[in-house]
C-alpha positions in Angstrom: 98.0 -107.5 113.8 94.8 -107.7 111.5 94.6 -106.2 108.0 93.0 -103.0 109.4 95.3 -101.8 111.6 97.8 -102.0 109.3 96.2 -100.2 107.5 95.2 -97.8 109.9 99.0 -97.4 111.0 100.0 -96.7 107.6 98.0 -93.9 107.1 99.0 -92.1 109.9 102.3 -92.3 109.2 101.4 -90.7 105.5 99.7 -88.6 107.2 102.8 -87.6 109.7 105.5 -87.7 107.0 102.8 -84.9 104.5 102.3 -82.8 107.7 106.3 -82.7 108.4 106.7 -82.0 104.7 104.2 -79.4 104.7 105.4 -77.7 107.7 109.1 -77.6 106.1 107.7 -76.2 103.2 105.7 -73.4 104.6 108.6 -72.2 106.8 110.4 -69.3 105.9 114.3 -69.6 104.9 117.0 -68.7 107.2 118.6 -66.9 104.9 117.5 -64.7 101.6 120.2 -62.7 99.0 118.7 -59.8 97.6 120.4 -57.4 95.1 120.1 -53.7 95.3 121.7 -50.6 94.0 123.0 -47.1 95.1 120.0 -44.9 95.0 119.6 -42.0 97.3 117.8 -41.4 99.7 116.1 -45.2 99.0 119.8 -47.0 99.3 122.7 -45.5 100.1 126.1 -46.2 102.2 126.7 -43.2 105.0 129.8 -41.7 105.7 130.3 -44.7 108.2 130.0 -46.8 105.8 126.5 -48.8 107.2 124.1 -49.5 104.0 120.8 -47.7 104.5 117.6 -45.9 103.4 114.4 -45.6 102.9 113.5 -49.3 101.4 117.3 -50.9 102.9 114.5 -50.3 106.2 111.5 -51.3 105.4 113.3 -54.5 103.8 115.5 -55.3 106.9 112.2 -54.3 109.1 110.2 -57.3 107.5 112.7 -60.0 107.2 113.8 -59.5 111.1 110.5 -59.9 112.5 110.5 -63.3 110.4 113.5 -64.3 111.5 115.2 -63.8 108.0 118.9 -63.4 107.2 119.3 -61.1 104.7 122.4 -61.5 102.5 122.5 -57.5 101.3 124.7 -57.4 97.2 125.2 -53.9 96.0 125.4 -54.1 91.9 124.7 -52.1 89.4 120.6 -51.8 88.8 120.8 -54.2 85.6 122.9 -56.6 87.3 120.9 -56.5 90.4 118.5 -58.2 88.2 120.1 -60.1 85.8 121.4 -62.2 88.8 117.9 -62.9 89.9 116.8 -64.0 86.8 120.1 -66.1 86.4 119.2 -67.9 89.9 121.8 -65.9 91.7 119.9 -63.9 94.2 116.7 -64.1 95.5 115.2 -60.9 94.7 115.7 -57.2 93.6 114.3 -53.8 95.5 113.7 -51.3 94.9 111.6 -51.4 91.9 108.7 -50.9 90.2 106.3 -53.1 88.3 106.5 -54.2 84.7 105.6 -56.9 82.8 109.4 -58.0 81.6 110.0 -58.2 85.3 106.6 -59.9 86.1 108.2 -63.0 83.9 110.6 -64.3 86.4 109.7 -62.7 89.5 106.8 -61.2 91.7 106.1 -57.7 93.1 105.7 -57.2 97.1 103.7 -54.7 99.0 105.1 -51.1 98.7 108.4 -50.2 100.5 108.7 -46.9 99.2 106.4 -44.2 97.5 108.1 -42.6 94.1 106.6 -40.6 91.1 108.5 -40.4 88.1 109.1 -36.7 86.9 110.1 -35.5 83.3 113.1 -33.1 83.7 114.5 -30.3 81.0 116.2 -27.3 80.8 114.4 -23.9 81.5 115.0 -22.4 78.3 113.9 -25.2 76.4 111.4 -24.5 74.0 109.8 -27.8 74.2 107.8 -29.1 77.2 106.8 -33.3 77.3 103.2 -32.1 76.9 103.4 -30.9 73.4 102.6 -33.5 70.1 105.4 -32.8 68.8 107.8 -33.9 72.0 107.7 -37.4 71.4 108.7 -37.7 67.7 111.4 -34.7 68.3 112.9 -34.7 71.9 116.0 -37.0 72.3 115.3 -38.2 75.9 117.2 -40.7 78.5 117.1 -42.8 81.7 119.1 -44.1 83.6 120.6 -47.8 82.8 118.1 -51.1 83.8 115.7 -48.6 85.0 111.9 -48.9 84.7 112.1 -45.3 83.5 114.0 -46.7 80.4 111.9 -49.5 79.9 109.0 -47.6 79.7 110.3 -45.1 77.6 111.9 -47.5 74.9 108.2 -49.3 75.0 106.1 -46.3 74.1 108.7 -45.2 71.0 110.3 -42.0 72.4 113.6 -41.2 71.0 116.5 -42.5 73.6 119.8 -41.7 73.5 121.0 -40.9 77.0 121.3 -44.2 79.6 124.1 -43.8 81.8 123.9 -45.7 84.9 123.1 -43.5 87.5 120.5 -40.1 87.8 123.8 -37.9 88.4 124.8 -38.4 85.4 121.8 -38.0 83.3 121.3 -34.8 84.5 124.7 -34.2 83.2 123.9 -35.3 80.3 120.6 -33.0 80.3 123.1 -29.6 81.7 125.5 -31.0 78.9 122.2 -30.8 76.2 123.4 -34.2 74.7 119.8 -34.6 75.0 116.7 -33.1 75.7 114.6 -34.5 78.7 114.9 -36.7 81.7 112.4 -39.2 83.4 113.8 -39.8 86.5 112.6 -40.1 90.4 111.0 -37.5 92.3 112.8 -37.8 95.2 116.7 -38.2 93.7 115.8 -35.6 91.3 114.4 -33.2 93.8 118.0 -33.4 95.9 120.5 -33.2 92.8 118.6 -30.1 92.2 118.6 -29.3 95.5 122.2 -30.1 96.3 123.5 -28.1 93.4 121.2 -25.5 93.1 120.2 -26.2 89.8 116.6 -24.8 90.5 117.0 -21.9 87.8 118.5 -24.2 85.4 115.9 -26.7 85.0 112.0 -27.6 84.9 110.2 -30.5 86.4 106.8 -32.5 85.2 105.4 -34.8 87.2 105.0 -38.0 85.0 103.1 -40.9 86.8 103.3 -42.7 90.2 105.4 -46.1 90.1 105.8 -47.3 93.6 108.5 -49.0 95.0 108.5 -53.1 96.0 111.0 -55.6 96.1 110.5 -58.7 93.4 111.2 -61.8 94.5 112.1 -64.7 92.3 109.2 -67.5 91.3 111.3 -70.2 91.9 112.5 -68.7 95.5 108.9 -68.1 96.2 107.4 -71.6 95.2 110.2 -73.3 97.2 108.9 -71.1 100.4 105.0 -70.8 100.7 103.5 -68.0 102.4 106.8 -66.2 102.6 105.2 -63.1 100.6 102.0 -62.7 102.4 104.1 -62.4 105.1 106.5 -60.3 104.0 104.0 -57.8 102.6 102.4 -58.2 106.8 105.7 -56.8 108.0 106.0 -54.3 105.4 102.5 -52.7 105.9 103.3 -52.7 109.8 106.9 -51.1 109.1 105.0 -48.1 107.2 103.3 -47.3 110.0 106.3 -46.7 112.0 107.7 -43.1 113.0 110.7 -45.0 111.8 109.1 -45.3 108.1 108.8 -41.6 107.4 112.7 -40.6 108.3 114.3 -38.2 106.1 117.2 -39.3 104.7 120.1 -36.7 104.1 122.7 -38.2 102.3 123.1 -35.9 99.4 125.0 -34.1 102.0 126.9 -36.8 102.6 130.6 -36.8 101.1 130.7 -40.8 100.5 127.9 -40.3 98.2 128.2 -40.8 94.3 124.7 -38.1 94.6 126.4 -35.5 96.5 128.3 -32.8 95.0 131.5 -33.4 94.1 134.2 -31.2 93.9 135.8 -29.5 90.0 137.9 -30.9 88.5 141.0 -29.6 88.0 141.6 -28.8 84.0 
């Protein structure tokens, strides 16, 4: 055998061996864990028990067309990310963008619309438009939320975070503080579902769409799994399937629906 077929030989083999690599690298996972949380109507168990809503969809949607497993953990929001930046699941929906998030992870497509809202009583004096609201008004949102996050960056005065909207309108009926910032959406059917309409006032704040954020180190060990991901998404939203109403404030197995007294 002369010098330059060997030579020849032994570069196509390189060449065979980086193509196989490559290939293996680009393709998608068989499996993915993602971490989520119990927010109607975007995630939510139904009286059968069956997780679901408006993202759960639009995730599962995406990640069957590409052949995906998903591996589905229901936390606590501020767990659901702590494990992803621990290295124990390899993403978080739904959320919005910010930058503490864009340090470990990156932001898909949107899966979900949502505006924030600023919420307080009717008789309140104050309203979140006025100088004086954000040097006076003791405000809350709920637990690992972007909402918080937000709120804490720009100085407002924060004393309410429990770990679920419910409860911080609670808090708000309760007056341990003074305003809200929550989601449109939840908001609209807590107010709906207990016919708190009278009882309080609603601002809209800002739209923060909803994505799912993937971890860096998930996503530079599969290449090309976002762009198509986000495909998927885009083609889910244009689904009948994409604009269902979800309503499972009505729905007895919720922690959003109304519960019954309390006996005293």
């Amino acid at each position: 055998m002369t010098a330059i077929r060997r030579v020849y030989i032994a570069l196509m083999i390189t060449l065979v061996v980086c193509i196989h690599a490559t290939a293996a690298r680009s393709a998608p996972p068989e499996s993915i864990s993602l971490a989520t949380h119990i927010m109607c109507p975007y995630s939510f168990y139904t009286a059968e028990g069956t997780f679901d809503g408006m993202a759960v969809r639009a995730v599962r949607y995406a990640l069957a067309r590409m052949n995906v497993a998903l591996d589905l953990v229901v936390v606590p929001w501020g767990r659901a990310q702590m494990m992803v930046r621990n290295g124990y699941s390899d993403g978080f929906f739904a959320a919005s963008q910010n930058e503490a998030r864009d340090v470990y992870a990156t932001h898909s497509v949107t899966i979900a619309e949502q505006q924030w809202d600023w919420c307080i009583l009717s008789e309140s004096t104050m309203t979140p438009d006025m100088k004086e609201f954000k040097d006076t008004a003791c405000v809350g949102a709920f637990n690992g939320s972007n909402m918080l996050y937000w709120l804490e960056c720009n100085e407002y005065k924060v004393l309410g975070t429990p770990p679920n909207t419910r409860l911080l309108v609670e808090m708000l009926l309760a007056r341990r503080i003074d305003a809200i910032v929550a989601n449109d959406l939840v908001l609209e059917k807590i107010i709906t579902a207990e016919n708190l309409s009278d009882r309080l006032r609603v601002y809209p704040l800002k739209n923060k769409p909803l994505g799912v954020y993937f971890s860096n180190t998930f996503l530079a060990a599969h290449p090309g799994f976002l762009e198509t991901f986000n495909r998927h998404v885009l083609e889910y939203r244009k689904t009948p399937e994409a604009r269902t109403a979800f309503d499972c404030f009505t729905d007895p197995c919720s922690p959003f629906a109304p519960q019954p007294e309390t006996p005293h």
